[in-house]
Phi, psi and omega in degrees: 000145196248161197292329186275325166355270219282015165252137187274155216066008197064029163265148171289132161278165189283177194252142165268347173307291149008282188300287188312322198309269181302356184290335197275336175293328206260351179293320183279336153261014169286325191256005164278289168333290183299323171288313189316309170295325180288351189267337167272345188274313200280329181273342145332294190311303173288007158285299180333301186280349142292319182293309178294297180316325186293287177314338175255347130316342178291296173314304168314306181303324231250288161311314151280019162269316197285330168287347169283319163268146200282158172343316239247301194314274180333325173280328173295333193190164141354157139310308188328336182282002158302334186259028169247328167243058183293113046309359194260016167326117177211159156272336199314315170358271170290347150308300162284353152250350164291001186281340174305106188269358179258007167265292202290340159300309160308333169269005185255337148318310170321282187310327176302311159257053176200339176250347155265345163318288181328314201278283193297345172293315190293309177290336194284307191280003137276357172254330159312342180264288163359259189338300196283357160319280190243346170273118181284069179221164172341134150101333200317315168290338191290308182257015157297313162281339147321325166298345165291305223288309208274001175296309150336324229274153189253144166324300197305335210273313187276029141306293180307299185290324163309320193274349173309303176326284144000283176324291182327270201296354173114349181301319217261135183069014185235152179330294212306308190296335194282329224260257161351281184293010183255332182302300152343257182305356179266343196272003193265305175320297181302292194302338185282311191268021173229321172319304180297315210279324174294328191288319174283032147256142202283150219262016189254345173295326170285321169296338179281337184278328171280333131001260212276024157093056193258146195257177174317303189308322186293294203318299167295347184258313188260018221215262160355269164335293160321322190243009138307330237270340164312265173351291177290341168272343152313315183298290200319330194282298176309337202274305185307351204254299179328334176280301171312304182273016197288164167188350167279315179262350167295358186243346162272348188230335184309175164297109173338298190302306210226069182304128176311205192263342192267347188264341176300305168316313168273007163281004202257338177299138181228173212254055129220131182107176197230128159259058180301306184240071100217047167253342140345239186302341175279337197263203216041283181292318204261025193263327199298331200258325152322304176296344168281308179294311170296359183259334183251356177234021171322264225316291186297350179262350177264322179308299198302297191322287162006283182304297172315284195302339168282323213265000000 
């Protein structure tokens, strides 16, 4: 029996394959359209982000050519003149400043300050972000906002009185005072961002370790820690690159004789003329161990931040 039988007149009836047929083409180039456009959209965008990245690599770049060319160079023209000539490429630069004794001193004054600052702000703000977490005492909320509270208070404003202090006790011109005050002004931050980041581990995971008989210290250390360390290693990146690049309070409070890298640098300007090259390779060298250090703690400082933004 043929498909026009059961109609009257003989019409054929419709085929639905037929009828679907353009709904599925135009469905099929609606979704050909949509990758193309989304492929083009995507592909804008990593042009975007390569074309900005380039520009904010151009100082960098700018700089360390220019710590690369010798005075004489430097006075004729741009970095830029390197792509037409790199034979004028030298090291002398840096020679004559690792030849310096008051640069390789300085960076080993930097390192003096800038890595026990970091260690106690990471140890004093996990166990204070502990405490204001999961810990139960008097007061607890009260003096958690103050501790928000001392996040307002600005450096400029406690120089004068910090350097009276100092003065008295012995401080003022010394490692140990530079060290105190960057730790100081580094922990209301650190205890505000590691207390938020302790309080979202979930509390039947802490209750099961007391369960089996773990104590607070077992508890912050085999527990605690573990599923802190994105986080503390973000605070640590930060804390350590805010030190490294301080030149306000290294210049109010540090040793005259043995100065970080950043105030050695500007002592080194002189006063007639332009020294480029050597503000050059020294503003360079003390750029490498902030880029080594975020480079070499990337993966947890990206894991932290993450972490921070879902939670």
């Amino acid at each position: 029996m043929s498909r026009s039988d059961g109609l009257p007149g003989g019409l054929a009836a419709p085929d639905p394959s037929a009828a679907g047929a353009p709904a599925r083409r135009a469905g099929r180039a609606t979704t050909w359209a949509g990758r193309a456009a989304g492929g083009l959209a995507g592909g804008a965008v990593r042009v975007f982000l390569v074309v900005a990245a380039l520009f904010w690599l151009l100082p960098t770049l700018g700089l360390l050519v220019s710590s690369l060319l010798s005075p004489t160079d430097l006075n004729d023209g741009g970095w830029w003149q390197v792509l037409s000539a790199p034979s004028r490429l030298t090291a002398d630069n840096y020679e004559r400043l690792l030849a310096n004794d008051t640069i390789t001193s300085s960076l080993l004054s930097t390192f003096a300050i800038a890595v026990p600052a970091t260690l106690l702000v990471l140890v004093l703000g996990s166990l204070a972000g502990y405490a204001f977490a999961w810990l139960e005492f008097p007061g607890r909320d009260w003096l958690f906002l103050v501790v928000v509270g001392l996040l307002v208070v600005p450096v400029q404003v406690a120089l004068i009185p910090v350097s009276q202090l100092f003065g008295t006790i012995g401080l003022f011109e010394t490692t140990a005072g530079v060290v105190l005050f960057h730790t100081a002004f580094g922990l209301p931050f650190a205890v505000f961002l590691l207390r938020n980041f302790f309080a979202e581990i979930p509390r039947e995971l802490l209750e099961a370790a007391r369960l089996d008989g773990a104590g607070e210290v077992r508890l912050f250390t085999r527990v605690v820690l573990p599923l802190g360390g994105p986080a503390i290693a973000s605070l640590g990146i930060f804390q350590f690159l805010w030190v490294w690049n301080d030149m306000l309070v290294a210049l109010v409070f540090a040793d005259s004789a043995h100065p970080p890298i950043t105030v050695a640098l500007q002592q080194q300007v002189r006063q007639f003329g332009n020294n480029i090259d050597v503000l050059a390779p020294g503003a360079f060298l003390s750029m490498v161990v902030p880029l080594v250090v975020f480079f070499a703690f990337q993966r947890q400082f990206v894991t932290g931040v993450m972490a921070g933004a879902v939670k």
